[in-house]
N, CA, C and O atoms as a GROMACS GRO file, in nm:
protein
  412
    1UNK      N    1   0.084  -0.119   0.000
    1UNK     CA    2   0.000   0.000   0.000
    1UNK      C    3   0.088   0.125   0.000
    1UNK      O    4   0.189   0.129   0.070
    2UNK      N    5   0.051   0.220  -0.074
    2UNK     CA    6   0.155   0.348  -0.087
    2UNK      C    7   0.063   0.422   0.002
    2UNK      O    8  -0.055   0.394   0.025
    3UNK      N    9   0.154   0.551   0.063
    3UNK     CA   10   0.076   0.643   0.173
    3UNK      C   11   0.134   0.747   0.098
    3UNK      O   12   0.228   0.735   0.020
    4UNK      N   13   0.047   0.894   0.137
    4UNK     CA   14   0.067   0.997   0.094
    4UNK      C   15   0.083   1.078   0.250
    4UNK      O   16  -0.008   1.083   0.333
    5UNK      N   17   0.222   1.140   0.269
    5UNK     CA   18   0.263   1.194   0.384
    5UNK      C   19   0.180   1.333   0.407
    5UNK      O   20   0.109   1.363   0.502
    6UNK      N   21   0.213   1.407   0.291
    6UNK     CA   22   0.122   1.572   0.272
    6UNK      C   23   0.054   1.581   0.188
    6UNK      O   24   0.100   1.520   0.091
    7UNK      N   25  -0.053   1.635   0.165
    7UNK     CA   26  -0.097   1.629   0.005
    7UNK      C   27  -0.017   1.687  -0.100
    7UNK      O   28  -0.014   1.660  -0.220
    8UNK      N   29   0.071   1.807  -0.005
    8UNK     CA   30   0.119   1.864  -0.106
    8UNK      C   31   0.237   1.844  -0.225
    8UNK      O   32   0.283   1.915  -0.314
    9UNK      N   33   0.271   1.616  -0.144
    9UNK     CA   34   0.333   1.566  -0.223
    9UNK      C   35   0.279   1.521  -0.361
    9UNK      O   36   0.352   1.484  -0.453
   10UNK      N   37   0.110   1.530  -0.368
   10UNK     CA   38   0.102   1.480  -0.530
   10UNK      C   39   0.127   1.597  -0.615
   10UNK      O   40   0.139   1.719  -0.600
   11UNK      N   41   0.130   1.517  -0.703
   11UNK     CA   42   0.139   1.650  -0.809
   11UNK      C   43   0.028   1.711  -0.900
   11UNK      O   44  -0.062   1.644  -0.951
   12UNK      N   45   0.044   1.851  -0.915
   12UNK     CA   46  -0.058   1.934  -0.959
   12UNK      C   47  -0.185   1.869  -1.046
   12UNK      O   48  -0.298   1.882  -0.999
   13UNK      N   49  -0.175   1.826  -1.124
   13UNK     CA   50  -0.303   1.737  -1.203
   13UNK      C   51  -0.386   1.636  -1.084
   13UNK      O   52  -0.505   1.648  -1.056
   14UNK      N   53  -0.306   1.551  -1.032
   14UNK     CA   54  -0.359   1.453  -0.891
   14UNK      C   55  -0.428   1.566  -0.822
   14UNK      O   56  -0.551   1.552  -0.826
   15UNK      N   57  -0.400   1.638  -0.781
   15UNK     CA   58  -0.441   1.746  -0.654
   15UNK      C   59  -0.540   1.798  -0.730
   15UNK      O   60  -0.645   1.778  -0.668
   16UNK      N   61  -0.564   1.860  -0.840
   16UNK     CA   62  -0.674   1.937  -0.926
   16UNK      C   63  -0.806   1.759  -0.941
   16UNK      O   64  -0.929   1.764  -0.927
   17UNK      N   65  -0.758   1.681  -0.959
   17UNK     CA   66  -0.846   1.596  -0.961
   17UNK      C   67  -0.941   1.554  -0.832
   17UNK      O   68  -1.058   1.517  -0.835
   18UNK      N   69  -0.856   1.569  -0.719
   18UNK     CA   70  -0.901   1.484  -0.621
   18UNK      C   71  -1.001   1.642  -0.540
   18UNK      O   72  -1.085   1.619  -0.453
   19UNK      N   73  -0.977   1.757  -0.575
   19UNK     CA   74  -1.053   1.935  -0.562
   19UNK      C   75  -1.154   1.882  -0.614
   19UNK      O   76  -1.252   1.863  -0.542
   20UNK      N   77  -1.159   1.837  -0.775
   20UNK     CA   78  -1.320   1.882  -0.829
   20UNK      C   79  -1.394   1.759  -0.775
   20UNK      O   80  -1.511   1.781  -0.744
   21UNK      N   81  -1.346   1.626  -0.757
   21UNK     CA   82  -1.392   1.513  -0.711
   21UNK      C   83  -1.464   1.556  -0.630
   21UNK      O   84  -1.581   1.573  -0.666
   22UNK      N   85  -1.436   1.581  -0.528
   22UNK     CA   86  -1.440   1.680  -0.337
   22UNK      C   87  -1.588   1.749  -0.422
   22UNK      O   88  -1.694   1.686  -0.424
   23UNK      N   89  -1.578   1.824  -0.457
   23UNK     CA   90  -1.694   1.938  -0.543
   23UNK      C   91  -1.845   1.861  -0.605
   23UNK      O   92  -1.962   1.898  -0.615
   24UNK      N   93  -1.754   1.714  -0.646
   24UNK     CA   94  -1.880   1.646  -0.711
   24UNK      C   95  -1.882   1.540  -0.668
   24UNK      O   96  -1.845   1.443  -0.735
   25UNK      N   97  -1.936   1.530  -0.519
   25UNK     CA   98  -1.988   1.384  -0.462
   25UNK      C   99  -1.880   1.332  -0.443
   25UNK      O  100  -1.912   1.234  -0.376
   26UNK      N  101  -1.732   1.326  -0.460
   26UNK     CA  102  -1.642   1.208  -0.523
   26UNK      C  103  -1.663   1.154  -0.641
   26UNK      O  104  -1.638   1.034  -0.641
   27UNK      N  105  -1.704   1.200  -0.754
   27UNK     CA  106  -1.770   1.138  -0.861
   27UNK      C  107  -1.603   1.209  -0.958
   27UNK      O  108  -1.568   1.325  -0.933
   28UNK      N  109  -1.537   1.140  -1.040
   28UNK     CA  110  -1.490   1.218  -1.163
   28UNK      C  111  -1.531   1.069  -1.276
   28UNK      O  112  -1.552   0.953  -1.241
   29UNK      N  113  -1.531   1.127  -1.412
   29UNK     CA  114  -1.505   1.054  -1.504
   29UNK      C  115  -1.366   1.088  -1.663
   29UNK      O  116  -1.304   1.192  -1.683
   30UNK      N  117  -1.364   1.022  -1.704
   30UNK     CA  118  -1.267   1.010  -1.840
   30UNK      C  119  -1.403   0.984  -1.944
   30UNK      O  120  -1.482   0.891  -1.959
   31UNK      N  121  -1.385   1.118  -2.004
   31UNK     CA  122  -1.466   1.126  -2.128
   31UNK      C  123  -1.414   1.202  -2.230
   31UNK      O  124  -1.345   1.301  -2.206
   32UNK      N  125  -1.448   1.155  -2.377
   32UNK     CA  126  -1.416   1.243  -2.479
   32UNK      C  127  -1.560   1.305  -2.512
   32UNK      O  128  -1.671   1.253  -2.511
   33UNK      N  129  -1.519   1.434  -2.542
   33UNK     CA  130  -1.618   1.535  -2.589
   33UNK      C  131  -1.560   1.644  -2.718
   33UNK      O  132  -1.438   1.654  -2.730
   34UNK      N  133  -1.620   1.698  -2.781
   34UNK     CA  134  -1.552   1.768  -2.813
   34UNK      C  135  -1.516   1.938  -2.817
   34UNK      O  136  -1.464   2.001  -2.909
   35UNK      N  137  -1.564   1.988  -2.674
   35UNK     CA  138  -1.548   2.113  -2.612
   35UNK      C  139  -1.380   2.053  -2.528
   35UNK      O  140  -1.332   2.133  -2.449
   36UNK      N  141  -1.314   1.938  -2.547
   36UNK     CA  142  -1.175   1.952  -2.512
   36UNK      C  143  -1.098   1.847  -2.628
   36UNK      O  144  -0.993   1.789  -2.600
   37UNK      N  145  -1.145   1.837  -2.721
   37UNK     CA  146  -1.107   1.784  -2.812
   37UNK      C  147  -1.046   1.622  -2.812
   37UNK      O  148  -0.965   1.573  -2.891
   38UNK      N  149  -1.092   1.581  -2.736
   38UNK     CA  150  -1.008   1.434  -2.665
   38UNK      C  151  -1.009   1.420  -2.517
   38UNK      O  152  -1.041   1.512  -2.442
   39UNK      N  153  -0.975   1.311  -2.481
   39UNK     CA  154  -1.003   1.302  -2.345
   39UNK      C  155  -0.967   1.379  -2.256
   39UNK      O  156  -0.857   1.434  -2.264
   40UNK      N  157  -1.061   1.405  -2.135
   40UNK     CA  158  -1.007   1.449  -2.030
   40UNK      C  159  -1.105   1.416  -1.896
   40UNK      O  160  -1.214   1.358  -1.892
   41UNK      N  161  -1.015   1.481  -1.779
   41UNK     CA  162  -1.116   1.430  -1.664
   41UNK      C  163  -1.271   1.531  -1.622
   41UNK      O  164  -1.264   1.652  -1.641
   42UNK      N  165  -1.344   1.498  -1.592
   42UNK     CA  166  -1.460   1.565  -1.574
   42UNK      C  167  -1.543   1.517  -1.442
   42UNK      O  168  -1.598   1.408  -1.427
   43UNK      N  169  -1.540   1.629  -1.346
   43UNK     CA  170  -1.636   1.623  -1.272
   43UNK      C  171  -1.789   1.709  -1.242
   43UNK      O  172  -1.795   1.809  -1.172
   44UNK      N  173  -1.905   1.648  -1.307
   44UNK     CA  174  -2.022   1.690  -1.304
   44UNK      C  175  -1.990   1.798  -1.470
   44UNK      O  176  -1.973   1.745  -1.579
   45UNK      N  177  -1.988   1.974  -1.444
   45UNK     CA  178  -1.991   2.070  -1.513
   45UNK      C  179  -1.838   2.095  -1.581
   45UNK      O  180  -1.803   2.133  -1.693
   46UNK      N  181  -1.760   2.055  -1.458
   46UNK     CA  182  -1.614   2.117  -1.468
   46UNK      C  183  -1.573   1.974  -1.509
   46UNK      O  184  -1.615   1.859  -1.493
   47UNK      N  185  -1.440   2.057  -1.590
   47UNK     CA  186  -1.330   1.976  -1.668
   47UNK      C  187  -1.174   1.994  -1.696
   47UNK      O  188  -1.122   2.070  -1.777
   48UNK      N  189  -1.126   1.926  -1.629
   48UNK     CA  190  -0.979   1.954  -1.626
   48UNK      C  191  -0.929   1.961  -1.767
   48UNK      O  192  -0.941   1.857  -1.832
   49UNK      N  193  -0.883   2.050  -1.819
   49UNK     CA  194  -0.835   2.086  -1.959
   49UNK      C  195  -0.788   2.224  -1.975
   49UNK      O  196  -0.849   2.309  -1.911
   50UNK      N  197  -0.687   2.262  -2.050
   50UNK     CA  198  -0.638   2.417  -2.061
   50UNK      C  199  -0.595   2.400  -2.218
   50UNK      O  200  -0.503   2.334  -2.266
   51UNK      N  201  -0.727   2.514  -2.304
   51UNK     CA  202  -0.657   2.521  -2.436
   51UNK      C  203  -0.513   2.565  -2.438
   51UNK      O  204  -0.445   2.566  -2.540
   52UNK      N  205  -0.476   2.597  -2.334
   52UNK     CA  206  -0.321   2.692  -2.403
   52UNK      C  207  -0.205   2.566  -2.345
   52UNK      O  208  -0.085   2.590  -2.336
   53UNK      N  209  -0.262   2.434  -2.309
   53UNK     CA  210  -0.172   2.343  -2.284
   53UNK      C  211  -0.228   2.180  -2.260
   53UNK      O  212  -0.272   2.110  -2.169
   54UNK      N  213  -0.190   2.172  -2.422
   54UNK     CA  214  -0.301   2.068  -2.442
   54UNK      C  215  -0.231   1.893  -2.369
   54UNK      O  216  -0.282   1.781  -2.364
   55UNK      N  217  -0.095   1.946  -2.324
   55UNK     CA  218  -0.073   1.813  -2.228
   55UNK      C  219  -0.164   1.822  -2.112
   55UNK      O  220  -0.217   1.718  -2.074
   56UNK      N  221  -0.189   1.930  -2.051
   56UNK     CA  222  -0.293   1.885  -1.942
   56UNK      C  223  -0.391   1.822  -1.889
   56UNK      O  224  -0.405   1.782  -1.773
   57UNK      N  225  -0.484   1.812  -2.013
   57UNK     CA  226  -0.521   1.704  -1.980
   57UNK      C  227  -0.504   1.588  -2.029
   57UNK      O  228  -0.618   1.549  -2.055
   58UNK      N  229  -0.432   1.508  -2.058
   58UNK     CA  230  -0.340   1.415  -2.108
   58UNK      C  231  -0.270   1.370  -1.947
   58UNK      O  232  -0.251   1.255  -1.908
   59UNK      N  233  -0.248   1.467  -1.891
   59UNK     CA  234  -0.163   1.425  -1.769
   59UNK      C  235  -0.240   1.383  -1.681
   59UNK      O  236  -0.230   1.274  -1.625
   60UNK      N  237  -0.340   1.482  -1.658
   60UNK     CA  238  -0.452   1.450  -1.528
   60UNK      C  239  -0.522   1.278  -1.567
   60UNK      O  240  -0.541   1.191  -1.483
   61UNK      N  241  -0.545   1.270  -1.697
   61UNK     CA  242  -0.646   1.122  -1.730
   61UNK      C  243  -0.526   1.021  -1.692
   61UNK      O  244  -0.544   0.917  -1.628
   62UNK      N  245  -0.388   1.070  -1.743
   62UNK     CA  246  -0.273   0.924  -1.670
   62UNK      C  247  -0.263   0.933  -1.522
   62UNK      O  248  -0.238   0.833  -1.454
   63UNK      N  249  -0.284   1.061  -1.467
   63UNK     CA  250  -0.276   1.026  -1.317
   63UNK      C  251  -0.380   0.985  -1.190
   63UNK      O  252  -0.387   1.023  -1.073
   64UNK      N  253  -0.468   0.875  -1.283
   64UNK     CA  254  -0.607   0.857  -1.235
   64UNK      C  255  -0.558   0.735  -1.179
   64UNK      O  256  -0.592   0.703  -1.065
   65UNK      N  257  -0.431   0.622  -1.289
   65UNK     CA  258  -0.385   0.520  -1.237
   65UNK      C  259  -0.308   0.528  -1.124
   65UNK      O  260  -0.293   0.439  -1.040
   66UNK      N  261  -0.257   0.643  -1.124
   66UNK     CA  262  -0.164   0.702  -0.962
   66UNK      C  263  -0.204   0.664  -0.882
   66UNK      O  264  -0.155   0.574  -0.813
   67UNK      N  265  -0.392   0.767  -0.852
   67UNK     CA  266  -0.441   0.749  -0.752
   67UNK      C  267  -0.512   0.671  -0.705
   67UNK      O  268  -0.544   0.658  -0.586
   68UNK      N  269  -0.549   0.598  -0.813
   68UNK     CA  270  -0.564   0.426  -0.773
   68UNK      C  271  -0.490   0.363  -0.679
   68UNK      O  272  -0.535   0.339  -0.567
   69UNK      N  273  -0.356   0.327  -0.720
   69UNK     CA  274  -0.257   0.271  -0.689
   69UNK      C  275  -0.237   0.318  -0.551
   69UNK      O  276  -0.237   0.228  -0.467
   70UNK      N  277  -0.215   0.474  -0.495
   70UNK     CA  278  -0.206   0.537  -0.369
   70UNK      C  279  -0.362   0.540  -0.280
   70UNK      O  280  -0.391   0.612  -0.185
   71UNK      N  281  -0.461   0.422  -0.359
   71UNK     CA  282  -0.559   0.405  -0.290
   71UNK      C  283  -0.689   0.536  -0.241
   71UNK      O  284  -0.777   0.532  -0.156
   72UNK      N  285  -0.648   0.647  -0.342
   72UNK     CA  286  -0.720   0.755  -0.306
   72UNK      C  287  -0.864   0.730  -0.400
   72UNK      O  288  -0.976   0.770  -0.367
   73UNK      N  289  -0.832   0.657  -0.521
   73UNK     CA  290  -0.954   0.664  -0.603
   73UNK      C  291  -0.976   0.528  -0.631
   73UNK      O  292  -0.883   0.449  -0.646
   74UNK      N  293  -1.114   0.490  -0.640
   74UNK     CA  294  -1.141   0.379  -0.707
   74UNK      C  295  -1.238   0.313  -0.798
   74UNK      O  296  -1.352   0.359  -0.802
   75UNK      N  297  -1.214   0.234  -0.853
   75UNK     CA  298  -1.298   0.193  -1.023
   75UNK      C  299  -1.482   0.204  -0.971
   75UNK      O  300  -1.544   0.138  -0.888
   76UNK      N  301  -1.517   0.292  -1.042
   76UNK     CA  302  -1.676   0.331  -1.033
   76UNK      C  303  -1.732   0.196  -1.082
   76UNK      O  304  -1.663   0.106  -1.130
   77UNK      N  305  -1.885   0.192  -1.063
   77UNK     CA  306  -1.980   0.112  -1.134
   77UNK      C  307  -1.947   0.089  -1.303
   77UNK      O  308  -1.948  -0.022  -1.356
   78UNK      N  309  -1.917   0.218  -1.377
   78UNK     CA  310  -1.918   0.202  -1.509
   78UNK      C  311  -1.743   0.257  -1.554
   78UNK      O  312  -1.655   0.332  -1.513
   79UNK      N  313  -1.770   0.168  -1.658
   79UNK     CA  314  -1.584   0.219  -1.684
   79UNK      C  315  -1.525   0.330  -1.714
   79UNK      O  316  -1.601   0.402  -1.778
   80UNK      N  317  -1.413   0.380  -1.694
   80UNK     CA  318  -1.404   0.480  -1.690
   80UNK      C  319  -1.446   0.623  -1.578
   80UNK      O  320  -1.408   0.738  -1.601
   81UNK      N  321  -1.519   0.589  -1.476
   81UNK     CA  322  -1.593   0.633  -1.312
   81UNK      C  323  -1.512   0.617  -1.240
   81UNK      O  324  -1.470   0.502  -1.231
   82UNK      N  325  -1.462   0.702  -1.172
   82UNK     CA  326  -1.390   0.676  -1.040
   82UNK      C  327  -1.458   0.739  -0.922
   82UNK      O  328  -1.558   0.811  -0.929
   83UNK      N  329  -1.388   0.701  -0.807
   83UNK     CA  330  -1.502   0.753  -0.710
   83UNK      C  331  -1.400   0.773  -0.590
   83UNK      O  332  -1.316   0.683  -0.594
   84UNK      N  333  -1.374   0.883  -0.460
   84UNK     CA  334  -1.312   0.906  -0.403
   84UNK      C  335  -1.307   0.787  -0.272
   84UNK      O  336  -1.391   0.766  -0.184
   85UNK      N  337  -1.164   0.714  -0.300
   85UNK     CA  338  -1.223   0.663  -0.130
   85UNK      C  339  -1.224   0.751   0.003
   85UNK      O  340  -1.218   0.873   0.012
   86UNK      N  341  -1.233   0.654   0.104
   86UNK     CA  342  -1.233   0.750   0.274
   86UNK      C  343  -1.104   0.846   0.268
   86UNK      O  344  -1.100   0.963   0.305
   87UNK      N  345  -0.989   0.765   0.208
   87UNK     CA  346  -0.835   0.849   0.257
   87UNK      C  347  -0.856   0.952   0.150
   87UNK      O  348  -0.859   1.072   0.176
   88UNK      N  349  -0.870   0.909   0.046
   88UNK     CA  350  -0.899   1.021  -0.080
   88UNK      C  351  -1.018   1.156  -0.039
   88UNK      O  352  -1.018   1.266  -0.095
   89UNK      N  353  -1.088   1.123   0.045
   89UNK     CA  354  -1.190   1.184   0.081
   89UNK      C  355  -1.117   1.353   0.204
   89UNK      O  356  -1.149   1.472   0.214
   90UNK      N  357  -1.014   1.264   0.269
   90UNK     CA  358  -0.929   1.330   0.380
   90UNK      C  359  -0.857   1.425   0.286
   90UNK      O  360  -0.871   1.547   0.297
   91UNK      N  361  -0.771   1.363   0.184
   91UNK     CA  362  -0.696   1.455   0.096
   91UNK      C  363  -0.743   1.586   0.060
   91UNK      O  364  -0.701   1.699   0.088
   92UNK      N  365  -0.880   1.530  -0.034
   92UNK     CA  366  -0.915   1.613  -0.078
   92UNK      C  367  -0.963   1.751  -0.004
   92UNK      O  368  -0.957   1.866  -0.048
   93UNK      N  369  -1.014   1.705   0.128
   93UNK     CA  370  -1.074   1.828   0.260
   93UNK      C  371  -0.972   1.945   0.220
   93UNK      O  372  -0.984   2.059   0.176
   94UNK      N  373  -0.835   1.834   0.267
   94UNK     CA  374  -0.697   1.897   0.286
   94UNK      C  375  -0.682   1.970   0.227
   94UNK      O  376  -0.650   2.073   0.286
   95UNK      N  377  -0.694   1.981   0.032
   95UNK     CA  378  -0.646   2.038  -0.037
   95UNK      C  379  -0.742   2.130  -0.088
   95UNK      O  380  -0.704   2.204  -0.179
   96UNK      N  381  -0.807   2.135  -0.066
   96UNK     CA  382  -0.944   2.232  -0.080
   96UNK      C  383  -0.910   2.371   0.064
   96UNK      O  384  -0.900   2.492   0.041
   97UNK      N  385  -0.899   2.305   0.197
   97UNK     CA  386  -0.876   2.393   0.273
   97UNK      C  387  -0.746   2.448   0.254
   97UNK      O  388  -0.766   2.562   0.296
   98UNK      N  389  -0.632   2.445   0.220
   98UNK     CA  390  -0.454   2.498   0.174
   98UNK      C  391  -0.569   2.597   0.052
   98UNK      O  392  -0.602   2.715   0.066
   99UNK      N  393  -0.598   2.528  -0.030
   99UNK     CA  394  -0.634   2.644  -0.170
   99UNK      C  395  -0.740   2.756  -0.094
   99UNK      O  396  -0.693   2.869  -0.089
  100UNK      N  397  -0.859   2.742  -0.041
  100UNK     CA  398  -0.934   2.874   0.034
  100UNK      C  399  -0.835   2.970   0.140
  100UNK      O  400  -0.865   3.083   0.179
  101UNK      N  401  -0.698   2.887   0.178
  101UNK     CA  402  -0.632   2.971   0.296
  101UNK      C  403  -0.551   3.072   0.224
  101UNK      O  404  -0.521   3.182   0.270
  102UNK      N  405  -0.505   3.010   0.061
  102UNK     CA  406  -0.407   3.044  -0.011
  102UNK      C  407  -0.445   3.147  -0.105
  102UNK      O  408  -0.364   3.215  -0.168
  103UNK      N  409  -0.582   3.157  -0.114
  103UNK     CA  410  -0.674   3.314  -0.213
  103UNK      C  411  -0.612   3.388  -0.127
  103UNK      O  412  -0.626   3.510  -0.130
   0.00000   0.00000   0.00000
């Protein structure tokens, strides 16, 4: 089992994923649409993607297997669904409260 010491050890795409998760139930998915031209992660309205850097979301959809693996996320009902676990659930508080302290 891998542990995550701070949150502020994942890295930026992980941390933006496990925020909007937090925002939507724990709910994200991997969908193509084409308001991001190819895949990316999506929770509910919001969608991790930046036209002016189209690796981004490219990075965030590979670091879904991360947080699998570090036990923060796990395989939804339908493929492609992930869903926040309990520790993932803690993270995310975490990193939601650092970003409101940090405006």
């Amino acid at each position: 089992m891998h542990t995550v010491v701070a949150p502020e050890t994942l890295q930026p795409a992980e941390q933006d994923i496990l925020r909007i998760a937090g925002r939507n139930g724990g709910k994200v998915e991997i969908s193509n649409r084409s308001d991001t031209r190819g895949a990316a992660v999506r929770a509910g309205k919001e969608k991790l993607y930046d036209p002016q850097d189209p690796t981004y979301a490219q990075n965030c959809c590979e670091s879904i297997s991360t947080l699998i693996e570090l036990q923060l996320l796990r395989s939804g009902e339908v493929p492609k669904h992930y869903e926040l676990t309990n520790f993932g659930w803690q993270i995310s508080r975490k990193l939601t409260i650092k970003k409101k302290e940090g405006e």
